[in-house]
N, C-alpha and C positions, 0 to 999 in steps of 0.2 A: 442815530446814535443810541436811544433805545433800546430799540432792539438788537443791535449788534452786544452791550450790555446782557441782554436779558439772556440771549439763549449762550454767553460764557458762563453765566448764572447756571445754568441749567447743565452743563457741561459739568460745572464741581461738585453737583447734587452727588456724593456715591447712591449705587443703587442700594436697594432696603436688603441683599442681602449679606452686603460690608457696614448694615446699624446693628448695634445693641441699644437697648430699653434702658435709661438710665430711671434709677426712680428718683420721685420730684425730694424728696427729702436732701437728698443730694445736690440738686439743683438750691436746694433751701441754702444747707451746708453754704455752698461756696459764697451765694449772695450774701447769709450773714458775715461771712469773714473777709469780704473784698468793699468792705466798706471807707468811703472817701476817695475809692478809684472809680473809673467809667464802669460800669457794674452791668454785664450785657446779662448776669443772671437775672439779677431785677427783673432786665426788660421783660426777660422770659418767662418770669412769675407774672407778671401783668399781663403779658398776651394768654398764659394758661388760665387765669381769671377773667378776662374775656371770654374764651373759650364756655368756660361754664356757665358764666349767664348766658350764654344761650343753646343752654343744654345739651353741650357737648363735653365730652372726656379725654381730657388735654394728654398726651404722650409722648415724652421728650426722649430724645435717642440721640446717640453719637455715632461718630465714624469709629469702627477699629479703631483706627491709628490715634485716637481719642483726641482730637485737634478741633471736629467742627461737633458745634451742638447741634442740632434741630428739633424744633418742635411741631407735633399734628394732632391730628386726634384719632381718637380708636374707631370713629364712626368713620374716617377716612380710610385707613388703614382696612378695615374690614367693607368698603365700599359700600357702607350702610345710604350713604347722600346721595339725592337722584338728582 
């Protein structure tokens, strides 16, 4: 079940070149103003805060269609991790 899960998962990823870079200021934006609802920005600032203690550079991008968020980092993106 798993896996049958994961790689639908991996099917709705669009590829990086249907993302634009949103900046986090934005991602700030909407978590201040979606307050008292399920706040998936929140989460998002938490996983980017993650990100940095361990010294990494959080980079959040959407779909075109502006519908899904994601987040990575630029040491991913530029395949800096071995």
């Amino acid at each position: 079940m798993f896996l049958t899960t994961w790689r639908i998962m991996i099917k709705q990823i669009p590829s990086i070149e249907n993302m634009q870079i949103v900046p986090e200021e934005i991602v700030q934006y909407c978590a201040d103003h979606l307050v008292g609802e399920e706040n998936n920005f929140e989460k998002f600032l938490l996983i980017a805060n993650e990100f940095r203690s361990a010294g990494l550079t959080p980079v959040f991008m959407c779909s075109r269609n502006l519908k899904d968020l994601f987040i990575t980092t630029e040491e991913k993106l530029k395949r800096k991790l071995h």
